[in-house]
C-alpha positions in Angstrom: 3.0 -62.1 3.7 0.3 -62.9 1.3 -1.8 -59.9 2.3 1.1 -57.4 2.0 0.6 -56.6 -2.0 -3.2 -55.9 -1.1 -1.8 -53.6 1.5 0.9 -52.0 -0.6 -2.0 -51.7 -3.1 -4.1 -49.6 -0.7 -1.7 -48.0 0.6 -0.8 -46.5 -2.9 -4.4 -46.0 -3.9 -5.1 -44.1 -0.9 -1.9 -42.0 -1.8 -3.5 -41.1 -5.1 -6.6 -40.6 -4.0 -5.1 -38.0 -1.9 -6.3 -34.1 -2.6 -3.8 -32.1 -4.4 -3.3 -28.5 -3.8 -5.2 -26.1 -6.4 -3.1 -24.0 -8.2 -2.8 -20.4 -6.6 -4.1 -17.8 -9.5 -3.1 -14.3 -9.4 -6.5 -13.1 -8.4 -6.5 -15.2 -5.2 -3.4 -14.1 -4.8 -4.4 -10.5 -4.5 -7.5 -11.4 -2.4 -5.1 -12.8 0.2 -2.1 -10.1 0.2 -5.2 -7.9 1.0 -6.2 -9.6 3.6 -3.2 -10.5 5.1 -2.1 -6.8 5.1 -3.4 -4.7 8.4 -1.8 -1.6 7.8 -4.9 -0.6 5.5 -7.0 -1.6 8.7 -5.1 0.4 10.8 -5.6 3.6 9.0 -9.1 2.8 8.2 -9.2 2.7 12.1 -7.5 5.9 12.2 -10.0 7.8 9.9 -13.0 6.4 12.3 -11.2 7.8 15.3 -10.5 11.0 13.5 -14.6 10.9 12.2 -15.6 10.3 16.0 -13.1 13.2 16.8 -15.2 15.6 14.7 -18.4 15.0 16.4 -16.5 15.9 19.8 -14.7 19.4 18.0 -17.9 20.6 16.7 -19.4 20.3 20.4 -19.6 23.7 23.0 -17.6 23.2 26.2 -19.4 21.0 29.4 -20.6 23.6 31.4 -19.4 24.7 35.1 -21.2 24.1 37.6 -20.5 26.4 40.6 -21.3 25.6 44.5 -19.9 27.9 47.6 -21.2 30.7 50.1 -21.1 34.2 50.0 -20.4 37.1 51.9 -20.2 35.2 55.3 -19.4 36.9 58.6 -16.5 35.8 60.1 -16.8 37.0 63.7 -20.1 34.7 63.9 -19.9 32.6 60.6 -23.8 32.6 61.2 -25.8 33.2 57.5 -28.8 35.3 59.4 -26.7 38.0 60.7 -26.5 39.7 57.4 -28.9 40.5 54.7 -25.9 39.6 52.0 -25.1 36.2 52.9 -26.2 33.4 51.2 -25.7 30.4 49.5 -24.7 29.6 45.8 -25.4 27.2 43.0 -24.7 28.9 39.6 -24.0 27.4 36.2 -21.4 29.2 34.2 -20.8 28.3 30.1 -18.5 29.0 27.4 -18.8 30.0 24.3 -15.7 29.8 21.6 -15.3 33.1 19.6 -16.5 33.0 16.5 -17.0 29.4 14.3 -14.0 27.9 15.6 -16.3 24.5 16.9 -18.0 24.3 13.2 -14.7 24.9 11.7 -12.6 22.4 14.0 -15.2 19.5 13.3 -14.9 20.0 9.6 -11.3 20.1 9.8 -11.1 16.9 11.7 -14.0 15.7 8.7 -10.7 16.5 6.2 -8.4 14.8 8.1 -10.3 11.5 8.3 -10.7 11.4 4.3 -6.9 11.9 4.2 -6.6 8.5 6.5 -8.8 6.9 4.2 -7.0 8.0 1.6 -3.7 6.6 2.9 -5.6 3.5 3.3 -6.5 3.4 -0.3 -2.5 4.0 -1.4 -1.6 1.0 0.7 -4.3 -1.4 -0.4 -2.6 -0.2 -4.1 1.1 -0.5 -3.0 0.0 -4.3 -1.4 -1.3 -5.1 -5.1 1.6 -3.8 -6.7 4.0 -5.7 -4.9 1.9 -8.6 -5.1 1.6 -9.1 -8.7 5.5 -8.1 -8.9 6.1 -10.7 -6.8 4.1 -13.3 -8.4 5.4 -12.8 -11.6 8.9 -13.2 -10.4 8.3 -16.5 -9.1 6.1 -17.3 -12.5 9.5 -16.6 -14.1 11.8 -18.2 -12.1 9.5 -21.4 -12.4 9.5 -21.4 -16.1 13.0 -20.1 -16.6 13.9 -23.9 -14.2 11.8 -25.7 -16.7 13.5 -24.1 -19.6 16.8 -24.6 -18.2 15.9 -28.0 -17.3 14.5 -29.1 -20.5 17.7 -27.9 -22.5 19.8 -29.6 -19.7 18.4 -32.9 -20.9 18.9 -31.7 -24.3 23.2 -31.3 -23.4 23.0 -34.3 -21.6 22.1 -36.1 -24.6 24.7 -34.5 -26.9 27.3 -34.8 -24.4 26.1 -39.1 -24.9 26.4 -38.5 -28.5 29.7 -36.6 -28.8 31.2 -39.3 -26.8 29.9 -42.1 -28.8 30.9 -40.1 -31.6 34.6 -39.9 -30.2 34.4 -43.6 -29.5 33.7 -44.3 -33.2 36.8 -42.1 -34.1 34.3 -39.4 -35.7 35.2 -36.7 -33.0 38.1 -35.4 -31.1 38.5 -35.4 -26.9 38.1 -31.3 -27.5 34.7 -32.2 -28.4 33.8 -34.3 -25.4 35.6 -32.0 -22.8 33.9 -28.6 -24.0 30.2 -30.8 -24.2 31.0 -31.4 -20.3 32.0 -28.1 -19.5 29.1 -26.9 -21.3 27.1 -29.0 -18.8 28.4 -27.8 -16.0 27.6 -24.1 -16.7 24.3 -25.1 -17.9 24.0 -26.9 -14.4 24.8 -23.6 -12.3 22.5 -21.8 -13.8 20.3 -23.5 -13.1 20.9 -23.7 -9.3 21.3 -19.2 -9.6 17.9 -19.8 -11.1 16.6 -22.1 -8.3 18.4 -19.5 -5.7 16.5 -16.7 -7.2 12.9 -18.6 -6.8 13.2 -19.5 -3.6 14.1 -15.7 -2.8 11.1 -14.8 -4.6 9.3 -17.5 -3.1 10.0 -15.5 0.4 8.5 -12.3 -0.5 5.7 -13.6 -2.0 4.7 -15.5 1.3 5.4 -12.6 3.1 2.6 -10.9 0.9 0.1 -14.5 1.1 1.5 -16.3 3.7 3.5 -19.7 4.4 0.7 -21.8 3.8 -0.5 -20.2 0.3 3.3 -19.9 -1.1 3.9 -23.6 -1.3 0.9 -24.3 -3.9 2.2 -24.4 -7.3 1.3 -21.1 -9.4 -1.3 -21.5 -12.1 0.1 -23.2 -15.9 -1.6 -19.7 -17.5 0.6 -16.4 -17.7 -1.2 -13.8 -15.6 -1.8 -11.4 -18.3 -2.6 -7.7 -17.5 -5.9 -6.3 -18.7 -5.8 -3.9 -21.5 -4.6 -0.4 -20.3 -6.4 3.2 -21.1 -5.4 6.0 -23.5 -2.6 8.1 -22.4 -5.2 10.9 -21.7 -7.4 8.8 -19.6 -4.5 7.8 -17.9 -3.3 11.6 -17.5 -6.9 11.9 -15.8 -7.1 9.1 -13.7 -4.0 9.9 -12.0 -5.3 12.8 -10.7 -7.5 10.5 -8.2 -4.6 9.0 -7.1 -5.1 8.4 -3.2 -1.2 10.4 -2.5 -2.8 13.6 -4.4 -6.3 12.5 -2.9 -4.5 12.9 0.2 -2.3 15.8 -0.1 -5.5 17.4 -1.4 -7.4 16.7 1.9 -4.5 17.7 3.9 -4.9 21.3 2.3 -8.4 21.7 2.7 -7.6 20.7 6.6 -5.0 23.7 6.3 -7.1 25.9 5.3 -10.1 25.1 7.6 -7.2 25.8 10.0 -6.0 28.9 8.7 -9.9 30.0 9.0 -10.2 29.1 13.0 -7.2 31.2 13.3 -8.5 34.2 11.9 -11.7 33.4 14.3 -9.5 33.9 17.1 -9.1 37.4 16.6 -13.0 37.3 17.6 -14.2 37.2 21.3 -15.3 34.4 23.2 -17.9 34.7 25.7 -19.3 33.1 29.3 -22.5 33.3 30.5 -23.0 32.6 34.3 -26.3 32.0 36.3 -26.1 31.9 39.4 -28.7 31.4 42.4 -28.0 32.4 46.1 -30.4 31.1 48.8 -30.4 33.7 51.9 -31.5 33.0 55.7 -32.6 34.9 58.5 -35.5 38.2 58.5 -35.6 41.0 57.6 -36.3 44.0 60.7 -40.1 43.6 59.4 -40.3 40.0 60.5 -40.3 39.0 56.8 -38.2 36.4 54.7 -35.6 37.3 53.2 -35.9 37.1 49.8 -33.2 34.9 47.4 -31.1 36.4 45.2 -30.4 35.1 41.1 -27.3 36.4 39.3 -26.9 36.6 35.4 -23.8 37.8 33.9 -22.1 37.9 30.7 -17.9 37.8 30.6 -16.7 38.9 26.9 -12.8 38.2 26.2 -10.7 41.3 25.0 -8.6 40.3 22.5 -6.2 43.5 21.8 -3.3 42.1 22.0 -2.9 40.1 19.1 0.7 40.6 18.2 2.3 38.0 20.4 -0.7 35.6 20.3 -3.1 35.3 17.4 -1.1 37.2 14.8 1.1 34.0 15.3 -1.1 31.3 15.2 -2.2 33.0 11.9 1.2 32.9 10.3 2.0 29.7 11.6 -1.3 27.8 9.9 -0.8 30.1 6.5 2.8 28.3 6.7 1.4 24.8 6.9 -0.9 25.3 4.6 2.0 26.6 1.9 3.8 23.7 2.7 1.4 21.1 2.4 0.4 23.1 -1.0 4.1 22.7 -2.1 4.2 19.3 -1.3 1.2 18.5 -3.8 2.9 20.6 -6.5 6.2 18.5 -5.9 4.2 14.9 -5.7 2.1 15.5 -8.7 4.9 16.1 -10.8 6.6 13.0 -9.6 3.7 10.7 -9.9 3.2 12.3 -13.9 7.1 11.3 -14.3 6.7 8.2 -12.8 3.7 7.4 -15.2 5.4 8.9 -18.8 8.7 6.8 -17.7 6.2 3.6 -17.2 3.9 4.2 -20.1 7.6 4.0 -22.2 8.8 1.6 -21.0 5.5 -0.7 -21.7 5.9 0.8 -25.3 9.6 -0.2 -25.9 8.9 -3.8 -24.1 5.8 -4.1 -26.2 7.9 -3.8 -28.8 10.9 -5.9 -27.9 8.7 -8.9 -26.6 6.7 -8.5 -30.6 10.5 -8.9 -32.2 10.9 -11.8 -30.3 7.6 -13.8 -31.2 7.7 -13.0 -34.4 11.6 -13.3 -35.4 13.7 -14.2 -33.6 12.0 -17.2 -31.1 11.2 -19.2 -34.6 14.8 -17.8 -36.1 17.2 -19.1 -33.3 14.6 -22.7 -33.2 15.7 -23.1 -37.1 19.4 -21.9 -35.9 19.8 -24.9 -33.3 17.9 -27.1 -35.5 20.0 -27.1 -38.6 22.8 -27.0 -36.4 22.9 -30.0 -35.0 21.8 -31.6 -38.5 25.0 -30.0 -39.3 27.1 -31.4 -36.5 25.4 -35.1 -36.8 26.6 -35.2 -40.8 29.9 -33.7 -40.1 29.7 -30.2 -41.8 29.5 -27.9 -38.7 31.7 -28.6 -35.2 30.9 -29.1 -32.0 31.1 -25.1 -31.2 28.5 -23.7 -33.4 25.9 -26.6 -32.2 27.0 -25.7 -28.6 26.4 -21.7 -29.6 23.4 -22.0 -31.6 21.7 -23.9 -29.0 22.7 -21.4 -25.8 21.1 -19.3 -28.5 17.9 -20.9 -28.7 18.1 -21.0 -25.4 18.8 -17.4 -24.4 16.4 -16.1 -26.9 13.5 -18.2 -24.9 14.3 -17.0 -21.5 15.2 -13.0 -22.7 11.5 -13.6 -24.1 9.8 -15.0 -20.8 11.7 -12.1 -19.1 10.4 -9.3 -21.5 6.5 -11.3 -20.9 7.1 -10.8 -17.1 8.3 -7.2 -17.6 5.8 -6.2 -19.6 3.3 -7.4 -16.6 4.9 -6.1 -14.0 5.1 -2.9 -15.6 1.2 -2.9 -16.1 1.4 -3.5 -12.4 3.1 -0.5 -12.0 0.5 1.9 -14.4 -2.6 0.1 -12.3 -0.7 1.2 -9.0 -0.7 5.2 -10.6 -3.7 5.5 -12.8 -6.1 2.8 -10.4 -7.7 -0.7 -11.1 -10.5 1.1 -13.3 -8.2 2.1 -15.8 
């Protein structure tokens, strides 16, 4: 029994002693939704498959290779009772017409960059998400601590209006509307604690369990200073969806160009060697035979065949050129409805700091000076304070906002800018 304080005491010092969890920062943050994501990798993986493709397009055919016996009697099936029989080895290749193998590799070349580019527009939808999602849980932390702090703040006036009543200096309206007060006060506050931990779960989804449950770092996570409207006009044309759709066009058109190489010939060659047995009426050998010949396609009939393959790549490629048209307009709407709304926040979250945060702080301080010497009733303290306190959290919401909508303009006009 005499030892247990000593133990108690190391028990406790070990207890502080203990590490404590670094704060996560939003660029850690970003460095793990990276690399927790794999659909990047996997179409990373799928432009080196498409790459290795290529080399394979650009390559001739594998050759034949031909083996048999020719011109054999059948009443004897013996090779020496005719001059003409003989055996065969022959190698026989093809040749695509025209430059459909150069233009097939290339293609495939185009279609790779576009995989890369997809994986480019994923690593950028993986940040955007991110940093929306950390800055939703940054709120909903801050907007508990604020709601918390201004709880303790009722809880006292609630003490004081009823030790007011008890002196005779209030009425029981007073005391009843300082509880209900509390009460509201107290379910927002659980919405608020309902809302983080929903936040909470799509950020781990992003980091994972383990990173989640490390408190966020104290500073707010602000953006970096964004480019001129023209730069931005600029650098979203190297977005990776145009990026994209632009290497998907340059694939159609590579196809469009193998079709038109169909209306070309193709051509084998064939070498062939034929070993003969027997003698000739002389007494001689006979001599072995070697076969070259050349077989050229004949392609007249192009109405049903290449005419159609024609049409049917000019198609795609008017498709995929519409498509562009259509997603470059979007992606410029998308960035003139962001860079507004960063304006008109910019602007709102400026009113705030600068009128009315320190306006509704005087508000709920003379206030309650008012209430305490009797001038002002329990109402306008109660209003002037969910004032004060409105105004704080409408301003933490415009700060988060405004970041998250930065998040959005880095997603469309890149990191760079």
């Amino acid at each position: 029994m005499r030892a247990l304080p000593w133990i108690l005491a190391g028990i406790l010092c070990h207890m502080s002693a203990a590490p404590v969890a670094a704060p996560l920062s939003l660029p850690e943050a970003e460095a793990l939704a990276l690399m927790h994501d794999r659909q990047a990798v996997a179409y990373e993986a799928g432009a080196q498959a498409r790459r290795e493709q290529a080399v394979a397009a650009a390559q001739l055919p594998d050759p034949s290779l031909k083996l048999g016996i020719a011109n054999l009697p059948v009443e004897s099936f013996d090779r020496s009772d005719t001059p003409m029989s003989q055996l065969q080895v022959g190698v026989r290749q093809r040749f695509p017409p025209g430059r459909t193998l150069a233009l097939a590799g290339q293609r495939e070349e185009r279609l790779a960059a576009g995989l890369s580019a997809r994986a480019e527009l994923r690593r950028r939808e993986v940040l955007r998400e991110l940093r929306r999602s950390y800055l939703e849980v940054y709120y909903q932390t801050r907007a508990g601590w604020i709601l918390d702090e201004t709880y303790r703040l009722f809880e006292d006036l609630v003490d004081t209006t009823r030790a007011y009543y008890g002196a005779g200096r209030k009425n029981q309206q007073d005391v009843l509307r300082a509880g209900v007060e509390l009460s509201l006060l107290d379910d927002r506050r659980d919405r608020v604690r309902t809302r983080l931990e929903t936040a909470r779960a799509e950020l781990a989804r992003l980091v994972g369990p383990e990173a989640v449950q490390r408190p966020l770092a104290e500073e707010f996570p602000e953006p970096p200073a964004l480019s001129a409207p023209e730069a931005m006009q600029r650098a979203l044309d190297r977005h990776p969806q145009l990026q994209r759709a632009s290497e998907q066009i340059a694939a159609g058109r590579l196809g469009v160009a193998v079709a038109r190489e169909r209306y070309k010939p193709g051509w084998s060659l064939d070498v062939t060697y034929g070993e003969r047995n027997g003698r000739e009426a002389d007494g001689s050998g006979r001599s072995d035979l070697l076969s070259a010949m050349v077989v050229v396609d004949l392609p007249l009939f192009t109405d049903k065949r290449q005419d159609r393959m024609l049409a049917a790549r000019q198609y795609e490629l008017n498709a995929v050129e519409y498509e562009r048209e259509e997603l470059r307009r979007e992606l410029h709407e998308q960035l003139e409805a962001a860079r507004a709304e960063w304006e008109r926040l910019q602007a709102r979250l400026a009113r705030y700091r600068e009128r009315l945060l320190p306006e509704a702080s005087q508000h709920a301080e003379a206030s309650l000076k008012a209430y305490q010497s009797g001038v002002s009733d329990f109402t306008a303290l109660m209003r002037a304070r969910l004032i004060e306190l409105d105004a704080r959290l409408t301003a933490l919401r415009l700060r988060t906002d405004l970041a998250q909508t930065a998040a959005r303009l880095r997603y469309l006009v890149g990191e760079e800018s």
